[in-house]
C-alpha positions as CSV (number, residue, x, y, z in Angstrom):
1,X,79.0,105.6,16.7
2,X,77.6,102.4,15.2
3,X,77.6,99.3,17.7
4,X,77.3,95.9,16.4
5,X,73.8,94.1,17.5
6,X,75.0,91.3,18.5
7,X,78.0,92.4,20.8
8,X,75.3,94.7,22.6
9,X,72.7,92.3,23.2
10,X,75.7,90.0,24.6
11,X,76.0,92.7,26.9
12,X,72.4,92.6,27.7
13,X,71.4,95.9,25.9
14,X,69.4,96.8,22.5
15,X,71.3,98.7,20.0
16,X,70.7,102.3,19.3
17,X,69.9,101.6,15.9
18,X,66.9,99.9,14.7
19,X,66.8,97.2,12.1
20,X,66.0,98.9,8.9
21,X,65.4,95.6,7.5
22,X,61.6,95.4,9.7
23,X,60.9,98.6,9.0
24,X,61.1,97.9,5.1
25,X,58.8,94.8,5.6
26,X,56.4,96.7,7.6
27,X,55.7,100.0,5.1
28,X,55.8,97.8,2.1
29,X,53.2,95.4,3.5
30,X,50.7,99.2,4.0
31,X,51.5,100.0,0.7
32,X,50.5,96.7,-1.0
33,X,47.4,96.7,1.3
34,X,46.4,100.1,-0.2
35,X,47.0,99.4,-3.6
36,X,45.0,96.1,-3.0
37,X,42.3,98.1,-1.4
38,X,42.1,100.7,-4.2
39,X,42.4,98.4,-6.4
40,X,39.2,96.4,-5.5
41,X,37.3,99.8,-5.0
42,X,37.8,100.6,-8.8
43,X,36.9,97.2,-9.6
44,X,33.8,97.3,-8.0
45,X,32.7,100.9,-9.3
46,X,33.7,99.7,-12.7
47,X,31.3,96.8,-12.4
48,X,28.8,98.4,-11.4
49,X,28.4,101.4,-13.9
50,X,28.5,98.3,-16.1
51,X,25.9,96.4,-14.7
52,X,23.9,100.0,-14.5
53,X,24.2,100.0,-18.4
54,X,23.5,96.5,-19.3
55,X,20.3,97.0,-17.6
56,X,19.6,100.1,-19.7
57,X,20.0,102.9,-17.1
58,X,22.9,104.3,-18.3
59,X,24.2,105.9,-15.0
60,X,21.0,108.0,-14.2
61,X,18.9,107.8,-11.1
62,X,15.2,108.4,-11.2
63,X,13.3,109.0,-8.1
64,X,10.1,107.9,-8.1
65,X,7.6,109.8,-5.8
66,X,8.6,112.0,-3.0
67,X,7.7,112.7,0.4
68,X,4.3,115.1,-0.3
69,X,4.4,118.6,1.6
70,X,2.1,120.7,2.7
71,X,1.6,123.7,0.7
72,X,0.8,126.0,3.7
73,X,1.6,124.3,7.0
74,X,1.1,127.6,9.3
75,X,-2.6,128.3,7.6
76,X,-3.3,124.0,8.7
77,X,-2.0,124.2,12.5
78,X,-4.7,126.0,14.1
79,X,-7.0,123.1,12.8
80,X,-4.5,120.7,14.3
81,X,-3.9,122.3,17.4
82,X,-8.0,122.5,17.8
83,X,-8.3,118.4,17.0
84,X,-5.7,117.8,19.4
85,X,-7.1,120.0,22.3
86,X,-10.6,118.5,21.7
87,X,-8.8,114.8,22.2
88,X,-7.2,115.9,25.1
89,X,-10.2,117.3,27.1
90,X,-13.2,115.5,25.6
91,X,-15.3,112.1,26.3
92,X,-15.6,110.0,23.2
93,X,-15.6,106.1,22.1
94,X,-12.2,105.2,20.9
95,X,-13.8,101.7,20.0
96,X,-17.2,101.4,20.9
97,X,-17.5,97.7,19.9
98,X,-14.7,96.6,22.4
99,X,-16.2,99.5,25.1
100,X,-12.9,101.6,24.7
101,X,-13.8,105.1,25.9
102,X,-11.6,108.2,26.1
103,X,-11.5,110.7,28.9
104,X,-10.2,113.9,29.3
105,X,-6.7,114.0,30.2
106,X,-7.0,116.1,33.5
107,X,-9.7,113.2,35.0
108,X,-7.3,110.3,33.4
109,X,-4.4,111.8,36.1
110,X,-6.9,112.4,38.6
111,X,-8.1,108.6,38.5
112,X,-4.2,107.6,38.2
113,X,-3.1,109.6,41.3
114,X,-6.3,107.8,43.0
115,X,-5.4,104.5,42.5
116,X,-1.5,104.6,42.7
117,X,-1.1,106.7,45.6
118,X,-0.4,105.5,49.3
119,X,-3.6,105.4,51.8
120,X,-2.5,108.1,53.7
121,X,-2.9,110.9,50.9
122,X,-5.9,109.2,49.5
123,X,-9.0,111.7,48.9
């Protein structure tokens, strides 16, 4: 059974029914947002397809260039696993004018350890 709003909030209660009236505002301000929204979106794509043809490329894409693969990449790592192994465990000048030499990896840890570790497990 229907109460009247007011006499139940005189009585210090809501009302079991809500206010259809709110509920109305509410939904119609979503829909007028999505129309808005949709509408703008098909504004925009129409703009642009027309921009695309006024500059002459009629919708298409071109891609210019591409990332270049390697024909055969398990025949070209051995070759790069060798290089790498040879940087790893060789001496050589990384910049000879600047005196930048490289060592091999093993003595590089080695002379890390040395310098970094406490004086009581010093070598």
């Amino acid at each position: 059974m229907a109460e009247d709003p007011r006499g139940a909030i005189e009585r210090g209660y809501e009302p079991d029914q809500p206010k259809l009236r709110g509920i109305a505002i509410g939904a119609g301000a979503i829909v007028l947002a999505v129309l808005v929204a949709v509408t703008t979106g098909v504004l925009i794509e129409r703009s642009v397809r027309t921009g695309e043809t006024a500059a002459g490329n009629r919708g298409s894409t071109t891609i210019i260039g591409g990332p270049r693969l390697q024909p055969t990449p398990e025949r070209d790592f051995p070759a790069f696993h060798a290089e790498k192994e040879h940087l790893l465990h060789e001496y050589a000048w990384a910049d000879r004018p600047h005196g930048v030499v490289r060592i091999p990896i093993d003595r590089a840890m080695a002379l890390l350890v040395q310098q970094h570790a406490p004086p009581a497990v010093r070598p």
